[in-house]
VEXRO-398447 format. One line per 8 residues: number of its first residue (from 1); for each residue x, y, z of C-alpha. Coordinates in steps of 0.001 Angstrom, whole numbers, plus 500000, padded with zeros to 6 digits. Example, Ala and Ser with C-alpha at 12.3 -4.5 7.8 and 13.67 -1.06 7.14 Angstrom:
1	512300,495500,507800  513670,498940,507140 .
! end
This chain:
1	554255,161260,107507  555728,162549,104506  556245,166108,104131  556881,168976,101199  560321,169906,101113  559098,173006,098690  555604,174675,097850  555321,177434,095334 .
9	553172,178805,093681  553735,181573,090530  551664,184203,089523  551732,185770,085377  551773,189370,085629  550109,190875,082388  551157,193761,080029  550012,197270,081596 .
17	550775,195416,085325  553665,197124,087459  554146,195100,090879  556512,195996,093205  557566,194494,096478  558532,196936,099114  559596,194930,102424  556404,193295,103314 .
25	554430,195635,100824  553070,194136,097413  551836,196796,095324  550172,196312,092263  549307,199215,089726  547292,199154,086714  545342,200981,084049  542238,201136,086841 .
33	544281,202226,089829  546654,200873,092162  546262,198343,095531  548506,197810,098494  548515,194989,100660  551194,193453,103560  552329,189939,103496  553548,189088,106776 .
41	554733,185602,107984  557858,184259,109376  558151,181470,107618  555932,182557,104042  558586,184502,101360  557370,186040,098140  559540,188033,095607  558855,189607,092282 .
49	561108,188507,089159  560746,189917,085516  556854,189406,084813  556358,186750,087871  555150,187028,091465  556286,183737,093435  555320,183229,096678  557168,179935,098337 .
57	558101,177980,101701  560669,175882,102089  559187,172919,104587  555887,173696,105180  553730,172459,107609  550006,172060,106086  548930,175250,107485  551871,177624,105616 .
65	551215,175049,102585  547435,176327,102594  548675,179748,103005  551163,180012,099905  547794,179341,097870  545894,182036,100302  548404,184205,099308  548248,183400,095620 .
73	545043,183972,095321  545037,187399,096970  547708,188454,094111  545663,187482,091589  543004,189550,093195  544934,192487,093355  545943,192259,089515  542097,191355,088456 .
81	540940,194409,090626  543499,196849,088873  542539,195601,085073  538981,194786,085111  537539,195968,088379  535536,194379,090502  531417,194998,090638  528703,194308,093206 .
89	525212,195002,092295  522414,195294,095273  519069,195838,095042  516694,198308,096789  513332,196415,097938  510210,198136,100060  506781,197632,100408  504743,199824,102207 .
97	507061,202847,102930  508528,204628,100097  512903,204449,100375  515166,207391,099699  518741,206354,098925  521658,208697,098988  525333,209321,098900  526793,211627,101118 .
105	530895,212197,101384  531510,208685,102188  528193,207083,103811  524862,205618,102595  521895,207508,103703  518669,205145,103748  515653,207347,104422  512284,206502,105614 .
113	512939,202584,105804  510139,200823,106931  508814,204050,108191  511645,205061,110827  512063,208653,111265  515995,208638,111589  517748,207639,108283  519742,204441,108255 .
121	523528,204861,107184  525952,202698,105905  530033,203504,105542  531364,203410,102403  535127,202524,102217  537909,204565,100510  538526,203074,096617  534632,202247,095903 .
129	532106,204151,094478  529064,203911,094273  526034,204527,091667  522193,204918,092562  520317,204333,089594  516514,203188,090526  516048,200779,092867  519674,199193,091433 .
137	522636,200311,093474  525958,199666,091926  529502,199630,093655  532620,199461,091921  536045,199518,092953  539978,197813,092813  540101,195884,096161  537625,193199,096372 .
145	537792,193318,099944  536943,196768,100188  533892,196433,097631  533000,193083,099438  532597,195193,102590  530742,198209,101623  528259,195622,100177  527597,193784,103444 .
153	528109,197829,105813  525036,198388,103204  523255,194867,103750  523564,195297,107646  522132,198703,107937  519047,197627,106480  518932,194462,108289  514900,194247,109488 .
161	514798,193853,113441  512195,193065,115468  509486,192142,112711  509062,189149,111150  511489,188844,108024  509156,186305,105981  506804,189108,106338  508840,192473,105978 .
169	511378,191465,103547  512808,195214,102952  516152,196005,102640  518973,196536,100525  520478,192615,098747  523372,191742,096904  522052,190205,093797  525473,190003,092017 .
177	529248,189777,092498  530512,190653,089323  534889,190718,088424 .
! end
């Protein structure tokens, strides 16, 4: 079988874009804020020239071939997040019980859902906020991971157990991934 002596892969940073590589540590900062992430693998090497991220390995096997692109794509995550952003938008739906929604230090309250006298709470991560407007909820952030996971933490709490879902179809949805 033949094999790939070299795979690389190069990333364009844009104007307004410092990235620096600290050890394992890519950090990216921007005119929205600034994200962190490790890069760990023995084999997997990425290094920061002039306006370029390149992440390479010499003689991959298809797995670390996979992962350069992996990797890739995570950078050019990191330098969306800190120019544009990256936006989820849920939405609030009830029927017979009326839902209070609210934001409290750094958890979702969800009040009176489906008539339950203890409030339903979600964790919101560190980096995202998020906006209650309606029956629209709104969370914005940098790290698409950590936006990504507020929005399901928020999905899951209201998750309807033990009634039939084609019938009681409250809950909180993710009707948009916006970036």
């Amino acid at each position: 079988m033949v094999r790939a002596a070299y795979v690389e892969k190069v990333v364009d940073v844009p104007d307004g874009v410092q990235v620096t590589l600290e050890g394992n540590t890519l950090k990216v900062r921007g005119p929205l804020g600034e994200v962190e992430r490790r890069f760990v693998h023995p084999r997997l090497k990425m290094t920061v020239e002039d306006s370029q991220v390149k992440v390479y390995c010499e003689l991959p096997k298809k797995k670390e071939a996979a992962l350069v692109g992996t990797w890739e794509a995570h950078v050019r995550n990191m330098i969306k997040g800190v120019t544009e952003g990256f936006e989820y938008k849920m939405k609030l739906v009830y029927s017979h019980f009326p839902v209070k929604v609210s934001v409290k230090k750094d958890q979702l309250f969800v009040e009176n859902f489906l008539g339950e006298k203890h409030p339903r709470v979600a964790k919101i991560l560190p980096g995202v906020k998020v906006k209650i407007s309606g029956d629209t909820i709104t969370l914005t952030g940098v790290d698409k991971e950590k936006v990504g996971q507020t929005a399901a933490n928020i999905e899951k709490a209201t998750r309807v157990k033990g009634y039939d879902v084609r019938v009681f179809q409250d809950g909180i949805y993710i009707v948009s991934k916006g970036g």
